[in-house]
N, C-alpha and C positions, 0 to 999 in steps of 0.2 A: 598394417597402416600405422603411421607414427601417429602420437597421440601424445600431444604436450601441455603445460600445464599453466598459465602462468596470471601473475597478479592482475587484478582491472586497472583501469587505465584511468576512471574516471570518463570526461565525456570522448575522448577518441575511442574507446570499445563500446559507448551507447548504439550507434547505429546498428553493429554486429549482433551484439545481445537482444537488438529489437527484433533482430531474424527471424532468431531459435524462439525467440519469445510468441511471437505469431501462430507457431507452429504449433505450440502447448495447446491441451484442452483446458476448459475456465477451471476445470476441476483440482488444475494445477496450483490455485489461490495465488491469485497478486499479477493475472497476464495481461491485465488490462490497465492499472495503477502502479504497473512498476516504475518507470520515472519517476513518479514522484518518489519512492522510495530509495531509487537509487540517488536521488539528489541529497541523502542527508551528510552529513557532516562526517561522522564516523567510518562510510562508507568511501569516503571519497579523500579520507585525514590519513589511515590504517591501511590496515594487512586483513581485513575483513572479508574479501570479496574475491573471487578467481573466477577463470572459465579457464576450458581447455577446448582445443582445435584440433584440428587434421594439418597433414604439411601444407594442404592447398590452403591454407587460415582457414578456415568454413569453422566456424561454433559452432561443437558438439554437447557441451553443454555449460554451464552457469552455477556460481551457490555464491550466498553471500550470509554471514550472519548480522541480521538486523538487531541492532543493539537498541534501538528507539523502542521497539518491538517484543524484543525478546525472542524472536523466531528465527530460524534459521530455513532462507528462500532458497529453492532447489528445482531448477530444469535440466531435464538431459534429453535430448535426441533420440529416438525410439534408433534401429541399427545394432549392426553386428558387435559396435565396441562400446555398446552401453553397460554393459553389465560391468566389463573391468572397467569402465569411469565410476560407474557407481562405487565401486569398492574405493577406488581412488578419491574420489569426492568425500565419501565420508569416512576415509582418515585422514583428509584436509583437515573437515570441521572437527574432528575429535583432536588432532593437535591445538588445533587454533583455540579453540574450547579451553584445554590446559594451560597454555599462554594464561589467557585474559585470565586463568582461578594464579595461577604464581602473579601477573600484574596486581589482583586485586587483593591478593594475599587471602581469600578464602571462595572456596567455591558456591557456585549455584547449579540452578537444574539449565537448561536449553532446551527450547521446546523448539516442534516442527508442527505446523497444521494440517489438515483435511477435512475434505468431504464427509462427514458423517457416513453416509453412505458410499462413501470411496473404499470399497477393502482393500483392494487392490495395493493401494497406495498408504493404509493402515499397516499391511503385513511389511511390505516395506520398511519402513522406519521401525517398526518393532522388531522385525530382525536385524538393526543396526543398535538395538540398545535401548530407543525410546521408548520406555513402558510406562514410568512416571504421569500418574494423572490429575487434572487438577479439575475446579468446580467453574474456569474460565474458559469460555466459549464464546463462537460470532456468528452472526447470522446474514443469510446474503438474500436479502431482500431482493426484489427484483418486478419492473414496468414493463409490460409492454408497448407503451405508448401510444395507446387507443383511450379514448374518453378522456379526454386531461380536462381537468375543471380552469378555468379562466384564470391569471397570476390576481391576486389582491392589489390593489394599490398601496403603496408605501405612505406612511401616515404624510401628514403636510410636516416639509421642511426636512425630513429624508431623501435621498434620490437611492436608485437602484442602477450601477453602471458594471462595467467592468475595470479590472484591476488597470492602474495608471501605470503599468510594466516597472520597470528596476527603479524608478524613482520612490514606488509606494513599498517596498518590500519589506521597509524599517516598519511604519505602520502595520505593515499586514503581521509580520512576526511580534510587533507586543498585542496585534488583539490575537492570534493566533493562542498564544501563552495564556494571555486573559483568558479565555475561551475555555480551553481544555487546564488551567490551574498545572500550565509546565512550564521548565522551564527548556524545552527542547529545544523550540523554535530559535534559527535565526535567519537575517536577512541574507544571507550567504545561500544559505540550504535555498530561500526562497526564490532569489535571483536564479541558484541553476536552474532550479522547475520550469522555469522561463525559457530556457535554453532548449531542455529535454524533448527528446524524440516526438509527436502527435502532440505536441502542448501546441492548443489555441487559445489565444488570447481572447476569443471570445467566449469560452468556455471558462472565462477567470470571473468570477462574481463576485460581487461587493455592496453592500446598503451603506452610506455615507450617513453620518449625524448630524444635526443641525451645524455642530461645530467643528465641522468638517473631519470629525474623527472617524477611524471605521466600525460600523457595529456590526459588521457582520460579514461570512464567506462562505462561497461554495466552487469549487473546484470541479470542475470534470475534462472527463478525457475519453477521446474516442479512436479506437479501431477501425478504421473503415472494411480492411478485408472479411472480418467476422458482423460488421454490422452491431457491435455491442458498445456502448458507453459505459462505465462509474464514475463513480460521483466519491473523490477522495480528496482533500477533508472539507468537513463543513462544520460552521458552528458560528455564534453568534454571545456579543460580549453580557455576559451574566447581569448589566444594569438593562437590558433590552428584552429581557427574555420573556416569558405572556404576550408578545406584541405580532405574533406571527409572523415573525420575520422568518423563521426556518422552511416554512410552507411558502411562503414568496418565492425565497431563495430554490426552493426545489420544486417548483411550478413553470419556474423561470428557467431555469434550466434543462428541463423534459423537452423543453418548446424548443429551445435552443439546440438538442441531441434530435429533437425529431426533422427540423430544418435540416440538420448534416445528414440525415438516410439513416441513423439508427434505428434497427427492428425492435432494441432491449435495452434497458439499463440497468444496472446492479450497483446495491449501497450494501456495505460489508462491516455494520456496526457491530458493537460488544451486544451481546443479548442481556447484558445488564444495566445499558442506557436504553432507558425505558423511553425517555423523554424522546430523541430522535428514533427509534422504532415506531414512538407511536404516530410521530408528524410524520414519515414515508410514509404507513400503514395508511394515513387519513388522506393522503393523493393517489392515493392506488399499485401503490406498494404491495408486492404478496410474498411470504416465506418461501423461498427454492430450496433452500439448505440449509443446515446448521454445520458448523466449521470447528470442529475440535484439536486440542493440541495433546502432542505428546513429549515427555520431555525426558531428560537424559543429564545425572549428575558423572563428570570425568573426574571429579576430584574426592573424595570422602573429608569431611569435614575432622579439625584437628580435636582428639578429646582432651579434654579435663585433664591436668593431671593432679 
């Protein structure tokens, strides 16, 4: 079988990539929120992202390095020519890795993720290099949407709606930034998400301020073959924060994933944001997994001389 290789496309390879992506288990990390991942900037500017095919095009599999992230995303096709894409995929990312240390003029690590209890998929990656360990980990919370406690009402002179589509994208990206203190966000990245594969617009959430500015977001996105939602990203602007808007915004949204027929949904935070671990924990949020990284230096740092 011929088995080719070549750059992403941006949104004309989105639908293809949603294929293979259906077909992954969750254990895969990111088969539920990759759109939005795929919509950033760097992913979509660069030489960051491949898949490779069969002659008939069919996607065998996927890798992209998330530079937002630090992680390097990877699906491939269970099948006879998965082993030699494997090999072939990760010395894509071990070139590509090189590149960006000569762009950057000094190297770093590249990390990949898993299932804590994934070995499988641990041995993996450690046989390609990744051994490097860090004290950074995420945790994948997860509802099954049985007893959901009633949404709060938003204080007087708030409203709770959804996103106003490409017109609000500039707003949503400076509270975005406010929110998490980056400056990653922008209205571009936010505009594609709009576009991308399973994006619902009612599944786009927003608390409005008295002065019409945004204080707040929560994002989800649903599967319907597997029956799974998550909830990627959420966060509310740091003048707003004690007010309970995080629990709104995520009460609001379960109802909304339970209207569409999802069985589950998963939020896949840092296990060192305490603050959003503890407001899913307090809706009925429960630990499934913890999500560990491993990483991988291609370049050795220049000495002293």
């Amino acid at each position: 079988m011929m088995i080719t290789r070549h750059a992403f496309r941006g949104e004309t390879d989105l639908p293809r990539i949603s294929a293979i992506i259906e077909n992954m288990p969750l254990s895969c990390v990111h088969v539920i929120d990759l759109p939005w991942r795929l919509s950033s900037p760097a992913i979509n500017e660069s030489h960051d992202a491949v898949l490779w095919e069969d002659e008939h095009g069919q996607v065998l599999a996927f890798a992209a390095w998330q530079y937002y992230w630090a992680t390097l995303d990877f699906f491939i096709m269970p099948g006879p020519e998965a082993q030699s894409i494997e090999v072939d995929l990760f010395a894509w990312a071990d070139e590509r890795f090189g590149e960006r240390d000569r762009e950057r003029g000094y190297p770093l690590p590249y990390w990949v993720e898993f299932w804590e209890d994934d070995h499988e998929r641990q041995r993996l990656v450690e046989a390609h290099g990744f051994l490097l360990d860090t004290n950074d980990y995420y945790v994948l919370l997860q509802h099954d949407l049985r007893n959901l406690s009633s949404v709060p009402t938003v204080p007087d002179g708030f409203q709770l709606r959804t996103l106003a589509g490409e017109q609000e994208t500039v707003a949503y990206a400076e509270l975005h930034r406010t929110a998490f203190e980056s400056t990653s966000m922008t209205a571009a990245w936010r505009a594609r998400t709009l576009r991308a594969p399973h994006y619902r617009p009612e599944l786009d959430l927003v608390i409005v301020a008295p002065d019409g500015s945004l204080a707040g977001f929560c994002v989800g996105w649903f599967e319907p073959a597997r029956h799974v939602a998550q909830i990627e990203p959420i966060g509310v602007d740091p003048r707003f924060h004690r007010r309970g808007f995080g629990r709104i915004l995520l009460l609001e949204m379960l109802r909304h994933f339970q209207a569409y027929g999802a069985n589950s949904v998963i939020i896949e935070p840092s296990g060192e944001n305490t603050a959003i671990v503890s407001a899913c924990k307090s809706v009925g949020f429960q630990l499934a997994h913890t999500i560990r990284r491993k990483g991988k230096l291609i370049s050795q740092p220049l000495r002293a001389q």
